[in-house]
C-alpha positions, -999 to 999 in steps of 0.1 A, spaced: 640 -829 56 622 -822 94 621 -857 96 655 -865 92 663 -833 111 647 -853 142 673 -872 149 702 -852 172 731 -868 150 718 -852 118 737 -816 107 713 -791 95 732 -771 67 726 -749 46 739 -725 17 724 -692 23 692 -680 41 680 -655 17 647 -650 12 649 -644 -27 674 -637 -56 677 -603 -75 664 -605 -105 669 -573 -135 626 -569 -133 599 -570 -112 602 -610 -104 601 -613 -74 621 -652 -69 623 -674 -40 658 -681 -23 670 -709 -5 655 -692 26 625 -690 20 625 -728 25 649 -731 47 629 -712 70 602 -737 66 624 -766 75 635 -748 105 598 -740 121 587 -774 113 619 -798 129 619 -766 157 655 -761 151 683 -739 134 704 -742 105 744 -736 102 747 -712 74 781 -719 52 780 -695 28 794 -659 29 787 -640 46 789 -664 78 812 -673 98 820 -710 84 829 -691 52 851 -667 67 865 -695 88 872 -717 64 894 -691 38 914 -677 71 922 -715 75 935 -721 40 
């Protein structure tokens, strides 16, 4: 993914930045941000976040 993330034309996207999911017990489980904030250090740039509660999200449903 930093690879592709080199090239300027590429959109870095993402879901959600959390760093884990809730779970009922102790588990502790690793969310989509906890790699997306891999990605980020390594290509040295920033992801748009499209899911609520970020303003893409909002955007989008005011739109509609």
């Amino acid at each position: 993914a930093a690879t592709y993330l080199n090239r300027p034309n590429v959109l870095f996207l993402a879901t959600n930045d959390d760093a884990s999911l809730p779970q009922s017990d102790e588990t502790v489980m690793p969310g989509a941000g906890s790699i997306l904030s891999s990605i980020a250090t390594a290509s040295c740039r920033s992801p748009t976040i499209l899911g609520k509660p970020h303003a893409p999200m909002f955007d989008a449903i005011r739109l509609a």
